[in-house]
C-alpha positions as CSV (number, residue, x, y, z in Angstrom):
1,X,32.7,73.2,-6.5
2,X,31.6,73.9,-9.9
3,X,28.9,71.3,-10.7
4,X,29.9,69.9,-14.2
5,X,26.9,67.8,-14.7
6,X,24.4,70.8,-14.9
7,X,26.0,72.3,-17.7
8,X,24.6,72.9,-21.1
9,X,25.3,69.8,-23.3
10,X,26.9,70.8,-26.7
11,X,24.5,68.9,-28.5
12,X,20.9,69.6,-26.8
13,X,19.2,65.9,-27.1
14,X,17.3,64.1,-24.5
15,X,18.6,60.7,-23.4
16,X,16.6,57.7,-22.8
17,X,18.3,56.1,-19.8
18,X,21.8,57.0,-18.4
19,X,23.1,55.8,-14.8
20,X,25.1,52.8,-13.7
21,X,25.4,49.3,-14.8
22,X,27.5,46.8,-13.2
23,X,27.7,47.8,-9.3
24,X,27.9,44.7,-7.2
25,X,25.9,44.9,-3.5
26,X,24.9,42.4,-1.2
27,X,21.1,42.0,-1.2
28,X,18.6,40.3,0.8
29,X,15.9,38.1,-1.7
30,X,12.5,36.4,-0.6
31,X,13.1,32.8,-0.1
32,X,10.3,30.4,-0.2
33,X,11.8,27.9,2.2
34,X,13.7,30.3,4.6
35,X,11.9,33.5,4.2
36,X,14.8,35.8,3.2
37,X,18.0,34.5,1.3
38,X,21.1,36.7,1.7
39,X,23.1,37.1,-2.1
40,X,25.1,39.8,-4.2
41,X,23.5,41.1,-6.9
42,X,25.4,43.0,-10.1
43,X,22.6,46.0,-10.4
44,X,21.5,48.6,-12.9
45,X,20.2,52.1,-11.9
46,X,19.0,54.1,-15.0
47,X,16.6,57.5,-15.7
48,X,16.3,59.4,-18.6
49,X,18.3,62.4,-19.0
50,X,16.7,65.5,-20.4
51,X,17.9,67.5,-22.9
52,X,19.5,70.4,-20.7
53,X,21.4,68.3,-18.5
54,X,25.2,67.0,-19.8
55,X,25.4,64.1,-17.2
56,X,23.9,62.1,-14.1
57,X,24.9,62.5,-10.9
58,X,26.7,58.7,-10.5
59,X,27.0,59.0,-6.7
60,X,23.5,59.5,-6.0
61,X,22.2,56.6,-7.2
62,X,24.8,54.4,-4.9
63,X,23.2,56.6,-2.0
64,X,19.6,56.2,-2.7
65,X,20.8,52.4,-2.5
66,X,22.8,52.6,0.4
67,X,19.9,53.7,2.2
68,X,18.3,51.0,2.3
69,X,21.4,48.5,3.7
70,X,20.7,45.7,1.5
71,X,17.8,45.2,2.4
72,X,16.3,45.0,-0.7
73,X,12.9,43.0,-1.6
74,X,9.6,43.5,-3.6
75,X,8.1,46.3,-1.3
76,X,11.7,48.6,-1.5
77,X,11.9,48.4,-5.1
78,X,9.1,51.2,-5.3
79,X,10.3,53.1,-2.8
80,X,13.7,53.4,-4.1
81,X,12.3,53.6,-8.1
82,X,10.2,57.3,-6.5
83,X,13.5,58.5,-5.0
84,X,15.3,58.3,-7.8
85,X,12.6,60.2,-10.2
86,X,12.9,62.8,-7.4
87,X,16.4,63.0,-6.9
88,X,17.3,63.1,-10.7
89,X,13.8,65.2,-11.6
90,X,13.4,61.8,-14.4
91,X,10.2,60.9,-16.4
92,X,11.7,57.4,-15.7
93,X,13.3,55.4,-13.2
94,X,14.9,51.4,-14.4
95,X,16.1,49.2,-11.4
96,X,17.4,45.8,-12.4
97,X,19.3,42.8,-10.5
98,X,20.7,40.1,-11.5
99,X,21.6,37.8,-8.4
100,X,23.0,33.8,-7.7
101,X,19.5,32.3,-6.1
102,X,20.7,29.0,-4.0
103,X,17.8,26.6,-3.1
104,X,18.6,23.2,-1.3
105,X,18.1,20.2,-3.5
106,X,17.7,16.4,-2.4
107,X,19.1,13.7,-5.4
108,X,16.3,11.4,-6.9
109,X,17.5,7.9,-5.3
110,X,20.3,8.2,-2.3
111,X,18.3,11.8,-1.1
112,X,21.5,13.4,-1.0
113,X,21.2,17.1,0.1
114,X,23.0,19.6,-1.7
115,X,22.9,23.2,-2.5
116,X,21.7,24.4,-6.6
117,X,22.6,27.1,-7.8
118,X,20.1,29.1,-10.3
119,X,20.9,32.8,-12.1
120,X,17.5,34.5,-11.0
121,X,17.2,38.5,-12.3
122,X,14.2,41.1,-12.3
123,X,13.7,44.5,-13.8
124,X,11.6,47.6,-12.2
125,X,10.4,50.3,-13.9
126,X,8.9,53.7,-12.6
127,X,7.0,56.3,-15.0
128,X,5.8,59.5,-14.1
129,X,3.5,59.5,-16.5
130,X,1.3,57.9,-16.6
131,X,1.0,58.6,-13.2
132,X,3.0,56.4,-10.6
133,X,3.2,53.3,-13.5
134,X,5.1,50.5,-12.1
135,X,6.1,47.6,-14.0
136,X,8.1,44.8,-12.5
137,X,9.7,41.3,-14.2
138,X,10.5,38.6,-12.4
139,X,13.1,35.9,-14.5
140,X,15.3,32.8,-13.6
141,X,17.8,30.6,-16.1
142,X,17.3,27.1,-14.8
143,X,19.9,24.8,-16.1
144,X,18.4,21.3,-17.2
145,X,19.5,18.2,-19.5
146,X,17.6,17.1,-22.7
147,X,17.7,14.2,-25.0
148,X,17.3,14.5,-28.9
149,X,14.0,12.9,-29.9
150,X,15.4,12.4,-33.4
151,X,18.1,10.9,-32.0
152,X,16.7,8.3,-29.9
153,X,14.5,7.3,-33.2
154,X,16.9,6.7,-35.3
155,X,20.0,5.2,-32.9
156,X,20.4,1.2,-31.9
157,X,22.2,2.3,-29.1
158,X,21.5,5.2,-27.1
159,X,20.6,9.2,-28.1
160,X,22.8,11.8,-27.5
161,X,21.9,14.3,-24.7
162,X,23.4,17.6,-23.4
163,X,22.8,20.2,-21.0
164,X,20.9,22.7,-21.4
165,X,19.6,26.0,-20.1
166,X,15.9,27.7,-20.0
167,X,15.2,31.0,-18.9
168,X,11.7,32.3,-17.7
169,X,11.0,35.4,-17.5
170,X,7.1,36.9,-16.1
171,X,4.8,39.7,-15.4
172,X,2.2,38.7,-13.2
173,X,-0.9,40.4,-11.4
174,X,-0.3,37.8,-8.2
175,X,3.3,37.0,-6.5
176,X,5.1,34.3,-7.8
177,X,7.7,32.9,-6.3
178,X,11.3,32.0,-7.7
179,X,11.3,28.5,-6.8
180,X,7.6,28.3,-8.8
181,X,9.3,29.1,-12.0
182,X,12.2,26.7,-11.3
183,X,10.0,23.9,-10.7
184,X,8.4,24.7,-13.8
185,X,11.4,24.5,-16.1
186,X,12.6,21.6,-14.4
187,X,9.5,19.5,-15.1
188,X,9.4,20.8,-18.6
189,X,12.5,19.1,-19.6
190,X,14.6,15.8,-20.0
191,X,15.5,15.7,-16.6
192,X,16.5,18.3,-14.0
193,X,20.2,18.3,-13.6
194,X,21.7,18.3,-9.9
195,X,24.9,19.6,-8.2
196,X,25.4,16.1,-6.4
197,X,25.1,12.5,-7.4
198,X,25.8,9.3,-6.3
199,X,26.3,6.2,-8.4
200,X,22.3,5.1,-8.2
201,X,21.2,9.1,-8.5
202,X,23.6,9.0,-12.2
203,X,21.8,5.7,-13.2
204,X,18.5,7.2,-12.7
205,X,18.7,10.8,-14.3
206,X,20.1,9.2,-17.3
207,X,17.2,6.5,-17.4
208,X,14.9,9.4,-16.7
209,X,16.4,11.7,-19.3
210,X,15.9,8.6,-22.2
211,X,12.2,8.1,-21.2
212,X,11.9,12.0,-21.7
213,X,13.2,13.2,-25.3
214,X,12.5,16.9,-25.9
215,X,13.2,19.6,-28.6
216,X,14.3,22.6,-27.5
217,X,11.1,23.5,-29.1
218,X,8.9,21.2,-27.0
219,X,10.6,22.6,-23.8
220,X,9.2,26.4,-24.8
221,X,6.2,25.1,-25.5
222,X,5.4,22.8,-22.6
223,X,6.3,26.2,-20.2
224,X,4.3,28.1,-22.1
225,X,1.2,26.5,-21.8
226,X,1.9,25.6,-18.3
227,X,2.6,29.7,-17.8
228,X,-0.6,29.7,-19.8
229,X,-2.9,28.4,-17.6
230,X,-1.7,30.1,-14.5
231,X,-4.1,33.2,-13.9
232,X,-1.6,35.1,-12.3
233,X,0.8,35.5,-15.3
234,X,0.2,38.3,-17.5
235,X,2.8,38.3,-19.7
236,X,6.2,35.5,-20.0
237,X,9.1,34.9,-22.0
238,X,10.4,31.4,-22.3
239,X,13.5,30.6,-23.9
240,X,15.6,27.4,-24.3
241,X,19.4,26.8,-25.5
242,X,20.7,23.3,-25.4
243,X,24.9,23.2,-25.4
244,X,24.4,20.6,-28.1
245,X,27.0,17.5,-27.9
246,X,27.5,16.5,-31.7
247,X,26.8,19.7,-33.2
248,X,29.0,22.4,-33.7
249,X,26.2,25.0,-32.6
250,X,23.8,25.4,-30.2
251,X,19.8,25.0,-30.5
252,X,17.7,27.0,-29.0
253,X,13.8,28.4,-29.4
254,X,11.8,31.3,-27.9
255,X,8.1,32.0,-27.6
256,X,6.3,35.2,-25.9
257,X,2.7,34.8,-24.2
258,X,0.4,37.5,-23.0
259,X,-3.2,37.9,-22.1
């Protein structure tokens, strides 16, 4: 059958990235606890184009992925990053996921377990030149409440507080796990938030959440100083949006560290 894709592009320019976005597939992630976790992820598979070639070849990259029968951790990502420069004869080769990360969480007061879940993501990238770079970002949104400094100062009675939502995103010369950067956020904030609460876990949080009023600006800043001193980051984003409760807008702040 005529191969459409080969043909000569009307209009000869070279594309940065073309591929699929979107493609749900169940995927095994590294679990701290319990070694592997099993999820779905909603994946990206991108290369450049050059200039000669009208289109990709969309079923290859669901093959190069089927390959490898979800099981999909750090060491594949590589691996399936060189196949596809191969396959699609590409100068680069973008793999992202974006997955639902569930870790097992135990309320403050009644230990109640339950099960949190957290939007975890990474992006891989592949270059042929320079040779064989790899670049990989690890990232999690961790969803936290805060309470309004200013408005604990200036109330008789109480300080409004809302829920709110920081996401972390790293490069870093040393593994780090998911649950690491969680942590992080969680203890850089009002209080964490939980999935389940008794009566006495409610009273608590809320206590806990007045005792600890934060900015979204503080939040950036306590997690990136924290990121800071951790030798094995190299580079992190840190953003914070709080789903503000008296204000018809959100607040949010962002800060970038490198070394």
């Amino acid at each position: 059958m005529n191969d459409v894709q080969l043909q000569l592009p009307q209009y000869q320019i070279p594309i940065n990235c073309a591929g699929i976005r979107g493609l749900k597939y169940p995927i095994k992630v590294l679990d701290r606890e319990n070694e592997f976790q099993d999820t779905v992820a909603e994946v990206s598979m991108l290369v450049d184009l050059p200039e000669h070639y009208r289109g990709t070849h969309m079923s290859r990259f669901v093959e190069i992925l089927n390959k490898y029968k979800g099981n999909i951790a750090y060491k594949e990502l590589r691996p399936i990053l060189e196949e596809m420069l191969n396959t699609f004869d590409a100068q680069c080769a973008h793999l992202s996921m974006k997955f639902p990360y569930f870790i097992r969480k135990t309320s403050p007061v009644t230990h109640t377990d339950s099960l949190m879940e957290y939007s975890a993501f990474f992006e891989a990238k592949l270059y042929s030149q320079p040779k064989d770079k790899f670049e990989f970002e690890l990232g999690v949104t961790v969803p936290v409440s805060i309470l309004c400094p200013c408005s604990k100062e200036i109330s008789e009675r109480g300080a409004h507080n809302q829920r709110a939502l920081i996401t972390i995103l790293v490069r870093f010369n040393h593994f780090i796990w998911l649950e690491e950067l969680i942590e992080l956020a969680e203890n850089s904030a009002s209080s964490p938030v939980y999935s389940l609460l008794k009566r006495p876990d409610e009273k608590y949080v809320t206590e806990q959440a007045y005792d600890n009023p934060y900015f979204v600006e503080d939040v950036v800043r306590e997690v990136a100083q924290k990121l800071s001193d951790d030798p094995r980051i190299d580079f992190a984003r840190i953003e914070a949006e709080s789903f503000e409760s008296i204000h018809n807008h959100n607040a949010y702040a962002m800060v970038e560290i490198s070394r």
